[in-house]
C-alpha positions in Angstrom: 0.0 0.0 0.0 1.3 3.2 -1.0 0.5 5.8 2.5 -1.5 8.7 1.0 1.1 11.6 0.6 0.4 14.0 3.1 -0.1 17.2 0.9 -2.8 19.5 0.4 -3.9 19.7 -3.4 -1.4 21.4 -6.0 -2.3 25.0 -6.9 -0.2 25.4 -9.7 -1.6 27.7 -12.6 -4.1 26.3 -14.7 -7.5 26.1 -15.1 -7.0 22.1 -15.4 -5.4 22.3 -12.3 -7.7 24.2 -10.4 -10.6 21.8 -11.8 -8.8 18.4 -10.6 -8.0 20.8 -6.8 -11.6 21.0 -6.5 -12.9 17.3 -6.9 -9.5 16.6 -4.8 -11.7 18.8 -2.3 -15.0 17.2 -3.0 -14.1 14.0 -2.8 -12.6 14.6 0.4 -15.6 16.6 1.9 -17.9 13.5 0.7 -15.4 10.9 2.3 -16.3 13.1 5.5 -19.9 12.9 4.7 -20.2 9.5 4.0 -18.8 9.0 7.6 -20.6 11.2 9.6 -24.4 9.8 7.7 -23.1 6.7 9.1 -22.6 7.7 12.6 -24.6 8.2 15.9 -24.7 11.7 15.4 -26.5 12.4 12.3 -29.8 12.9 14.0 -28.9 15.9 16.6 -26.9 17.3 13.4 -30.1 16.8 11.2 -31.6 18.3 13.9 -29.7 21.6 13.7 -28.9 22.0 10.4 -32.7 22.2 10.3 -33.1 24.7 12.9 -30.4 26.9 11.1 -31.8 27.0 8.0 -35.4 27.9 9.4 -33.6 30.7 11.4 -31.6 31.7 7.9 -34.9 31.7 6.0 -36.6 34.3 8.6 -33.7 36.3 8.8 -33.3 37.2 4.8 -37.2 37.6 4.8 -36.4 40.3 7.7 -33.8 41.6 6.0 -36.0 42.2 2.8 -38.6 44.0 4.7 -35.7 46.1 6.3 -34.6 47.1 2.8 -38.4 48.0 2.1 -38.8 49.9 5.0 -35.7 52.5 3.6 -37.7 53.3 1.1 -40.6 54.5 3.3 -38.1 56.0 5.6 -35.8 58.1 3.1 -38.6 59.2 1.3 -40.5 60.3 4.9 -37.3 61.9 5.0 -37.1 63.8 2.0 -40.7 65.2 2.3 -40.0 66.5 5.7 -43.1 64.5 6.4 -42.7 63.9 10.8 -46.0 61.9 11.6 -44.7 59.2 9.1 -40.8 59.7 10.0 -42.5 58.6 13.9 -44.4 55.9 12.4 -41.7 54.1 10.1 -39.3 54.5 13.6 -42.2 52.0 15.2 -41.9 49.9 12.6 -37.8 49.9 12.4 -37.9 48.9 16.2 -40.1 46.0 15.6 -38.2 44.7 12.7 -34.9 44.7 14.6 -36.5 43.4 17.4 -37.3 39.9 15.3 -34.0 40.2 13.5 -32.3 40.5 16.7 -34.3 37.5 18.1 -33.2 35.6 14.9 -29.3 36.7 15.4 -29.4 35.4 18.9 -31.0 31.7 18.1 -28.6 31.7 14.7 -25.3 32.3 17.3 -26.6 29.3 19.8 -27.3 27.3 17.1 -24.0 27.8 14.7 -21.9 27.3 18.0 -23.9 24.1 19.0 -23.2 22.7 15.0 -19.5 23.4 16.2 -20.3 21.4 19.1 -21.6 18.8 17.3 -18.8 18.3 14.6 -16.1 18.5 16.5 -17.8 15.4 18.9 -18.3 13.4 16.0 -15.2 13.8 14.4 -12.9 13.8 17.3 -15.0 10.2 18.2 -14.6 9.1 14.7 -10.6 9.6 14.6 -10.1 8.2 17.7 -12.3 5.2 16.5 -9.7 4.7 13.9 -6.6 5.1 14.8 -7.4 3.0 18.5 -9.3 0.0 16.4 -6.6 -3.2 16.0 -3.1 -2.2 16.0 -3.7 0.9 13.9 -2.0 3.6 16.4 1.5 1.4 16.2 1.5 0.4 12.4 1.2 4.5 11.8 4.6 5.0 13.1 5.7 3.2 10.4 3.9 4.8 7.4 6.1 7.9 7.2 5.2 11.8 7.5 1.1 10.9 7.7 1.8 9.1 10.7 4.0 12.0 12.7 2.1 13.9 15.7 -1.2 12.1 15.5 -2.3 14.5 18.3 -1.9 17.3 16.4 -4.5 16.0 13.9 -7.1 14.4 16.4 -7.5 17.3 18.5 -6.2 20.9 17.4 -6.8 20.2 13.0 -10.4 18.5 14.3 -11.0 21.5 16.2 -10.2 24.1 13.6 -12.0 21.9 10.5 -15.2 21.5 12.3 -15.2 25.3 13.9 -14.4 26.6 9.8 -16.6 24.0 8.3 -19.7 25.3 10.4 -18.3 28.9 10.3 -17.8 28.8 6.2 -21.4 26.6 5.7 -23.6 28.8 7.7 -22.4 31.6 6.0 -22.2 30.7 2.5 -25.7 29.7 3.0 -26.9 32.7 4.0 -25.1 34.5 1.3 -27.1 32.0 -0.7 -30.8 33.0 0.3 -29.8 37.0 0.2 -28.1 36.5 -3.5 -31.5 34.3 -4.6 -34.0 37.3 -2.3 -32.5 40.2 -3.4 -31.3 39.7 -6.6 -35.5 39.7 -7.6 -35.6 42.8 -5.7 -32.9 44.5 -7.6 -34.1 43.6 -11.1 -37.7 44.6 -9.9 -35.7 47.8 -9.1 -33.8 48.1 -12.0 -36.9 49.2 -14.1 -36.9 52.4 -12.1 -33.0 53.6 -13.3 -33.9 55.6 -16.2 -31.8 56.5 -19.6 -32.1 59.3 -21.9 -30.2 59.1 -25.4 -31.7 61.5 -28.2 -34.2 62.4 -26.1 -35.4 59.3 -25.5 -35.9 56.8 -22.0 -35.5 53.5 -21.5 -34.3 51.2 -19.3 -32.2 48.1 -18.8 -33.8 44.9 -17.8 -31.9 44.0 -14.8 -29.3 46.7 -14.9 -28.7 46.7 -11.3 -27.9 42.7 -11.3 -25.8 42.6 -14.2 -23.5 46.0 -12.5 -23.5 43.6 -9.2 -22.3 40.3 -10.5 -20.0 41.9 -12.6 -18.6 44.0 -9.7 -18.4 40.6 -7.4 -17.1 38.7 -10.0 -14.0 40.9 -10.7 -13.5 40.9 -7.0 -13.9 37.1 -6.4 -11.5 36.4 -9.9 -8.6 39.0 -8.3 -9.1 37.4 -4.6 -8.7 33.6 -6.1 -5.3 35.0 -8.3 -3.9 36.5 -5.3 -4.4 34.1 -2.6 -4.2 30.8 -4.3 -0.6 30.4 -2.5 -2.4 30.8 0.8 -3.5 27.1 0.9 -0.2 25.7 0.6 1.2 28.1 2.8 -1.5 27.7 6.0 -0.8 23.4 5.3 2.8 24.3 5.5 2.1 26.3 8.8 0.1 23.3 10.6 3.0 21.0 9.5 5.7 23.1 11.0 3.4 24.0 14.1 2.9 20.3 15.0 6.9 20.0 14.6 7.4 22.1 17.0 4.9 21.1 19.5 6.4 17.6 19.2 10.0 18.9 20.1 8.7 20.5 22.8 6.9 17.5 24.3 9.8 15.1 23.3 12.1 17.4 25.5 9.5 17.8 28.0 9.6 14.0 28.1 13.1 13.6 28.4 14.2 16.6 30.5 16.0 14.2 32.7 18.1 12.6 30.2 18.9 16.3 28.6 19.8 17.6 32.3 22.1 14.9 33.1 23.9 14.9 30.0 24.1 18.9 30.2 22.8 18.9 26.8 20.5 22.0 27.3 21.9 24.6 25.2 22.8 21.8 22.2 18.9 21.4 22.3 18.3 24.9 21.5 20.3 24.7 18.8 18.2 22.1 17.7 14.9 24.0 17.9 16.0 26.4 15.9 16.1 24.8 13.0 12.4 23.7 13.8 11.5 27.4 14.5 13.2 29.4 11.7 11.3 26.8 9.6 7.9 27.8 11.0 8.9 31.7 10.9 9.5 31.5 7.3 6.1 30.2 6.5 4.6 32.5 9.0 6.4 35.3 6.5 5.5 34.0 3.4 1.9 33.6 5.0 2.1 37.4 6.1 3.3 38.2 2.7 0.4 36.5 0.7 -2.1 38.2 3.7 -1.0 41.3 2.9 -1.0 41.2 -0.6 -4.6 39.4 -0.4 -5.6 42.6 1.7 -4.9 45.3 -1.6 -7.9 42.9 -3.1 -10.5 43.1 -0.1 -10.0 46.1 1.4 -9.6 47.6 -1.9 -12.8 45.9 -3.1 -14.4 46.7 0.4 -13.6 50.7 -0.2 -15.4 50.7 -3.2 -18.5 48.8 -2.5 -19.3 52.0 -0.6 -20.1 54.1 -3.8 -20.4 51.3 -6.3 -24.2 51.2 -5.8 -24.4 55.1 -5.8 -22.6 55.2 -9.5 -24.2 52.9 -11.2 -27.7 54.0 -9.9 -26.9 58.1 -10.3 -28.6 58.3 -13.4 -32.1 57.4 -12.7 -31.9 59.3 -9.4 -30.4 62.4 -11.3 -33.1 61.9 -14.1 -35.4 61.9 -11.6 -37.3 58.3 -12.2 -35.9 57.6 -8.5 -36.6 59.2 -5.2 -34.7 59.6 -2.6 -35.9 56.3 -0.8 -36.0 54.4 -4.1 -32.1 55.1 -4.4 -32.1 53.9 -0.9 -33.4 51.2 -1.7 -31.6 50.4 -4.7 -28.2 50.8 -2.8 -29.3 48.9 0.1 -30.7 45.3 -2.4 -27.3 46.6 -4.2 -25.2 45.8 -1.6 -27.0 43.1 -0.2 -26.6 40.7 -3.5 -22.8 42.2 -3.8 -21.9 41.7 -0.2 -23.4 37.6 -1.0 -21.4 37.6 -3.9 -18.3 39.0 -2.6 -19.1 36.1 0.6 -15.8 34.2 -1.6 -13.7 37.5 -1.7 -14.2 38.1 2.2 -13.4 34.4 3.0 -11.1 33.2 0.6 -8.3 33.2 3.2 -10.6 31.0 5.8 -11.6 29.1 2.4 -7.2 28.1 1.9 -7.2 27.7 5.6 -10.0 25.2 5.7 -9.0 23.3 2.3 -6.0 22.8 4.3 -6.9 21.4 7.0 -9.7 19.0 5.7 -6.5 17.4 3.8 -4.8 16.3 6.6 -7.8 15.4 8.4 -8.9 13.1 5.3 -4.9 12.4 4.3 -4.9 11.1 8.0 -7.8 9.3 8.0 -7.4 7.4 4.8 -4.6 6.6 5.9 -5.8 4.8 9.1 -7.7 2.9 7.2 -5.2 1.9 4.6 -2.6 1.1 7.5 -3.5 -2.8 7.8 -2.5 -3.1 3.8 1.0 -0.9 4.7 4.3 -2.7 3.3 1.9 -4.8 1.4 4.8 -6.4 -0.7 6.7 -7.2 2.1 6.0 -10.8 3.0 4.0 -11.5 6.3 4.1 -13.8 8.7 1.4 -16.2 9.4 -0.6 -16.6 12.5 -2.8 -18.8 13.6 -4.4 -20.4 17.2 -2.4 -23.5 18.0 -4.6 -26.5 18.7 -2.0 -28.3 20.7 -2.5 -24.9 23.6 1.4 -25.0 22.7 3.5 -22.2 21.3 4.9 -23.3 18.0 7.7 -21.0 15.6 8.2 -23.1 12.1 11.1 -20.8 10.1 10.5 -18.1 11.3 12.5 -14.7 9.9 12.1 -11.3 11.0 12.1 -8.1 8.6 13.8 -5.5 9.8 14.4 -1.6 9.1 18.2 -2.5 8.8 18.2 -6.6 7.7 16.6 -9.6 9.0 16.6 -11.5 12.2 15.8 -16.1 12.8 16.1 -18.0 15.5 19.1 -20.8 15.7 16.5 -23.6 15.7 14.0 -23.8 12.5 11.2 -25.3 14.4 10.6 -24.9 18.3 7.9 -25.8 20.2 7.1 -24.5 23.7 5.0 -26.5 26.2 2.8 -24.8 29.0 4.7 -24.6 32.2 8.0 -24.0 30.7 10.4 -21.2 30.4 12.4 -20.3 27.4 15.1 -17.4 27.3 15.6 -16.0 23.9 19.6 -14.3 23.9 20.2 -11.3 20.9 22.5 -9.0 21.4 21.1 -4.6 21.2 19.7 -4.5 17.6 19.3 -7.9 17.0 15.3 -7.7 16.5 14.3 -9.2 20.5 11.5 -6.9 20.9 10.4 -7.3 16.9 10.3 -11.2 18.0 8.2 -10.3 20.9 6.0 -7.7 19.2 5.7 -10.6 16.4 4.3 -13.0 19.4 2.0 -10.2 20.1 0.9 -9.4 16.0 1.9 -6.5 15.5 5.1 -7.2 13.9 3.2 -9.1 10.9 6.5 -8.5 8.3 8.7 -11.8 8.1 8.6 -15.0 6.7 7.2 -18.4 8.7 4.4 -19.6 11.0 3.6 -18.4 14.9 0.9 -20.7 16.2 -0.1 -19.1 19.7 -1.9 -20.2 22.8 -5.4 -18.9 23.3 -4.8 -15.1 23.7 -6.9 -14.8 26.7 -4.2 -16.7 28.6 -1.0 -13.8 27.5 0.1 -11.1 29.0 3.6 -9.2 27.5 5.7 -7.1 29.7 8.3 -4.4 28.2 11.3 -2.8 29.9 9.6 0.3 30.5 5.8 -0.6 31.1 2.9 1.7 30.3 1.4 3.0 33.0 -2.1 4.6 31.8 -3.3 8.0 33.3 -5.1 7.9 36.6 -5.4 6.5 39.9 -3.1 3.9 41.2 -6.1 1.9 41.8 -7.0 2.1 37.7 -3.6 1.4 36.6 -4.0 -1.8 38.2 -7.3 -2.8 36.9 -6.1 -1.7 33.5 -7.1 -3.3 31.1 -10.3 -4.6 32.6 -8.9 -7.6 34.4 -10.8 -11.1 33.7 -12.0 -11.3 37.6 -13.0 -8.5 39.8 -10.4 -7.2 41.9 -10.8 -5.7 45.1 -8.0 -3.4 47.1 -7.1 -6.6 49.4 -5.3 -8.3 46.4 -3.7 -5.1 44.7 -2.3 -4.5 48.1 -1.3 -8.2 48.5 0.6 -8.0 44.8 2.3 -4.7 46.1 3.3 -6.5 49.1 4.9 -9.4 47.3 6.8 -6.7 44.7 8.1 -4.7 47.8 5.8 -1.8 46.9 3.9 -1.9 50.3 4.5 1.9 50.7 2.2 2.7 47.7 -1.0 0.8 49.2 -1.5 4.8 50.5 -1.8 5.7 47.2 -4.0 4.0 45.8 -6.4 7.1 45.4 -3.9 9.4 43.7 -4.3 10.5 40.5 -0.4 11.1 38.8 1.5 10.7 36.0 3.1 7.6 37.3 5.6 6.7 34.4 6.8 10.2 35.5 6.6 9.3 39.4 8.1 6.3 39.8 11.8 5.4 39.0 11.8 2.7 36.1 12.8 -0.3 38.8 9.2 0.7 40.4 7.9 1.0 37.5 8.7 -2.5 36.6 8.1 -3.7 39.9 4.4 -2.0 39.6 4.5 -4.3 36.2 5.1 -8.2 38.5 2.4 -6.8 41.0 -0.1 -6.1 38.2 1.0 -9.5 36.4 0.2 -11.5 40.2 -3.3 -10.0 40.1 -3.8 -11.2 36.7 -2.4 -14.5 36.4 -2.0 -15.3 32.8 -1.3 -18.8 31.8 1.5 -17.0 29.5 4.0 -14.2 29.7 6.5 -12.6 27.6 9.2 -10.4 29.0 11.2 -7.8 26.8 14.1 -7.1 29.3 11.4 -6.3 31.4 13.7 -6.7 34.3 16.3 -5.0 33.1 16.1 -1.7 36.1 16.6 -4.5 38.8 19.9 -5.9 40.7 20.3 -9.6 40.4 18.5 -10.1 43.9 15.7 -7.8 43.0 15.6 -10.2 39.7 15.7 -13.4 41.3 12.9 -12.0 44.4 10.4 -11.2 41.5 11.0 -14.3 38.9 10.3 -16.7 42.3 6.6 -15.9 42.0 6.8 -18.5 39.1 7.4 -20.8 41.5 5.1 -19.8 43.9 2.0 -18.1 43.0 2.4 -18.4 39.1 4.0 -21.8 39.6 1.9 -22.6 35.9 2.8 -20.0 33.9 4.7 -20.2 31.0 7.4 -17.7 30.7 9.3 -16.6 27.3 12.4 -13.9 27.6 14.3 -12.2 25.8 17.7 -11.0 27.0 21.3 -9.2 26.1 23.0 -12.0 28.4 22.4 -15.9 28.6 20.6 -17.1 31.7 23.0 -17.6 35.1 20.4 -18.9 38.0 19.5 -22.2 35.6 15.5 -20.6 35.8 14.7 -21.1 32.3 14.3 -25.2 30.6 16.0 -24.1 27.0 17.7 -20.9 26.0 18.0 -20.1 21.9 19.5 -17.4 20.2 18.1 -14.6 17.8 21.0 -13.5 15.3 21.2 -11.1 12.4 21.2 -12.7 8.9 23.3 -11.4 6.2 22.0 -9.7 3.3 18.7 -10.2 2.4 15.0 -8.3 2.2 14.8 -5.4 4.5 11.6 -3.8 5.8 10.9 0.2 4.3 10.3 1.7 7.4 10.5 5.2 8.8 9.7 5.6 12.5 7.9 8.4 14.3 10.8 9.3 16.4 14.0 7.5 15.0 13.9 7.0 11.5 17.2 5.5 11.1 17.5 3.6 14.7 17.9 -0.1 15.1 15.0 -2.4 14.3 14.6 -3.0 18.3 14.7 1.1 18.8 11.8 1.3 16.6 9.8 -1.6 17.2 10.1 -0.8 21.4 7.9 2.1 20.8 4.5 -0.5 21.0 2.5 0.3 23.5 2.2 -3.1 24.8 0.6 -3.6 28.6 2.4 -4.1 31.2 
């Protein structure tokens, strides 16, 4: 499977160009569509897109009896006339007072659509990328798959916010353009010509000076701010690089500290930041020169209606309140055309981000075919309840990886060390155990899946309460705080039974040997019938070791127990010991990691999140 590339649509010159970047955009708002009529939340959204339009609908009938009511007005006006000057002020009040009614209900209801969206699709993404093994496999498919985050939460935010922003408003540009454009014409047969003495008029010359006004405005907006959509996709890419570098140091403040390596980091951010300044320049640029369009067009939408209506008011076929009239339906259909002048920049900023909300989405659902030539390993339950490898060979980033023995066969109740030296592929063999290293040749027959439980040298510890890290995930049994305290016990992490209320981040609070410790006690409260270890004793001294690997002769007496190690076994625990060795030459797996994109195979592959 090719990853798609994660690039908003080309907007090179062209009118061929511009044709295919607008069914790119289509296609992408329909994909979105298609997903949100198949979701829970169609209805409420049905719901208010109703109300909204209702709402809309009253507002542009308001607003044409507000552009009737100038001509009353400015013609009470002009004939000095005061009883109906007091009369037309009654009826101003009560026509704001219903438009203002409308406004209010339009606001609650646009900001609940927002509401809304951004539920759905933040639901929906998450959906994805958490179903199978989807949020590990994207580390692997390149550039789509960097800073997940940054698309779930702050591009979801800002496409459903513009979406209902941009929708609502085009619409009601919509029903003033269709309302007042019959007004105008109507109009239109009032602006009088003389030539040789005689007068005629133009049918519909106020609509045809409008759309030609709005169209030169809309053509200049779209040739000056086409690079604007490029430029905004550029700015969310570089944002969400910096964001990561700060978390990623955040994360690893420690590490930088004790290696003194604070002011080569900020060397390092520098290239991230000049890179975002320089699209935040180029943006400015194209802002700027965006604004000569607008503001210019803006300026002279204030005597546009004026010019091209002087003649019938100076050849005195319109009043005073007609003009007013005329200018007011004038501007109304002008200000709905020019609704693409005035939001062209939101209009880049939103094409933007709907591609890498659809780019990362497509992709989530395309991971499962990723490296698609690359041959895969088969799994399969194992009848026998044993664990069984038949020629097995791992793909790596950097080579391949087998075990010393073609076929091996692992009984329940046995243990089995696994020896590879740091890059060797120990925690791709384990990841492969766990399917989600599928890349390889050979078969895996596993035990019932139920029955496993994998622990990695540095265990993930979700967010919470002590109490819910230990019940996570939802353990087969009920658990009460007798036996969490009785696992903590037997790990020598009596002094957290305290603690068992407090909510911290404890991959932050507890020192890696705890943390592994924390891993045995939450293993004793499961019981699996087999584990796999990834060096996931590697914080401990031998006696710490050989303390926590007795409960598999005690409590977990049954258990099966695979490891993988840098070091053969010294304390004659495990029954057989084999050893995972590079091959030479051979197929290599095209993989580029989140964080390490040219780090050893077990570099990459420890990033699984894989429960402790």
């Amino acid at each position: 499977m090719t990853i798609p590339d994660d690039a908003p649509t080309s907007h090179v010159a062209g009118s061929r160009q511009d044709r295919a970047a607008w069914r790119s955009v289509f296609a992408q708002l329909g994909s979105l569509l298609h997903a949100l009529g198949a979701s829970t939340e169609r209805r409420r959204l049905v719901l208010l897109a109703l109300g909204i339009v209702l709402v809309l609908i009253a507002t542009v009938a308001g607003q044409v009896r507000l552009n009737l009511w100038q001509g009353s007005f400015y013609d009470a006006l002009e004939r000095k006339d005061i009883q109906a000057f007091m009369q037309q002020i009654v009826v101003f009040l009560a026509i704001i007072s219903v438009l203002l009614t409308l406004a209010v209900g339009q606001t609650w209801l646009q900001e609940m659509i927002k509401v809304r969206l951004r539920e759905w699709m933040t639901h929906d993404l998450l959906d994805e990328w958490l179903m199978g093994n989807r949020a590990y496999w994207m580390q692997f498919a390149g550039e789509i798959g960097i800073n997940p985050d940054q698309r779930m939460q702050e591009d979801a935010r800002h496409l459903t916010e513009l979406s209902a922003s941009l929708g609502i408003g085009f619409l009601q540009a919509s029903l003033l353009l269709v309302s007042f454009l019959g007004v105008l014409w109507v109009l239109s047969e009032q602006v009088m010509f003389s030539l040789n003495g005689h007068s005629f008029s133009i049918p519909g010359y106020m609509v045809w000076c409008a759309l030609a006004f709005a169209t030169a405005g809309s053509w200049l907006s779209w040739w000056v701010g086409r690079p604007l959509i490029q430029l905004n996709y550029d700015r969310y890419s570089a944002e969400a690089d910096l964001r990561f570098a700060m978390v990623r140091d955040n994360e690893n403040a420690e590490g930088i500290a004790l290696r003194d390596g604070e002011k080569d980091e900020r060397k390092l951010f520098d290239g991230t930041i000049d890179r975002l300044i320089g699209v935040m320049c180029r943006l400015a640029n194209g802002l700027a020169r965006l604004t000569w369009v607008t503001s210019g067009y803006g300026w002279l939408a204030l005597v546009a209606p004026i010019l091209v209506a002087a003649p019938g008011y100076f050849g005195g076929s319109l009043s005073f309140g007609g003009l007013m009239m005329v200018v007011g339906a004038f501007f109304q259909v002008q200000q709905s055309l020019r609704w693409y002048v005035d939001n062209f920049a939101g209009i880049a900023d939103w094409r933007a981000t709907l591609s890498r909300i659809v780019n990362f989405r497509d992709a989530l659902l395309k991971v499962d075919e990723m490296h698609r030539n690359v041959p895969r390993i088969a799994m399969s339950a194992s009848a026998s309840g044993n664990l069984v490898l038949d020629d097995v060979t791992l793909y790596l980033p950097n080579g391949q990886a087998a075990l010393d023995a073609p076929h091996i066969e692992v009984a329940p109740g046995k243990h089995v060390l696994i020896v590879g030296g740091s890059g060797s592929g120990k925690t791709a063999l384990v990841l492969a155990f766990a399917g989600l290293w599928p890349w390889g040749t050979g078969t895996i027959r596993m035990p019932a899946q139920e029955s496993v439980l994998f622990l990695r040298e540095r265990p993930y510890l979700p967010l919470g309460t002590l109490r819910s890290v230990m019940g996570y995930p939802a353990p087969p049994k009920p658990i009460d705080d007798a036996m969490i305290c009785g696992a903590l016990k037997q790990v020598g992490l009596e002094y957290l039974d305290a603690s068992l209320d407090r909510e911290e981040r404890w991959d932050k609070t507890l020192a890696l040997d705890e943390q592994q410790r924390l891993a045995f006690a939450h293993l004793l409260i499961y019981a699996p019938k087999w584990v796999f270890l990834d060096d996931a004793l590697s914080a401990l001294d031998e006696k710490q070791r050989e303390e926590l690997m007795a409960v598999f002769y005690g409590p977990l007496s049954g258990t099966t127990v695979i490891s993988t190690s840098r070091m053969p076994e010294q304390d004659h625990f495990y029954n057989r010991t084999f050893n995972l060795r590079r091959l030479p030459g051979g197929e290599r797996l095209p993989v580029q990691s989140k964080d390490s994109r040219n780090a050893a195979p077990d570099a990459i592959a420890a990033q699984a999140p894989v429960q402790a």
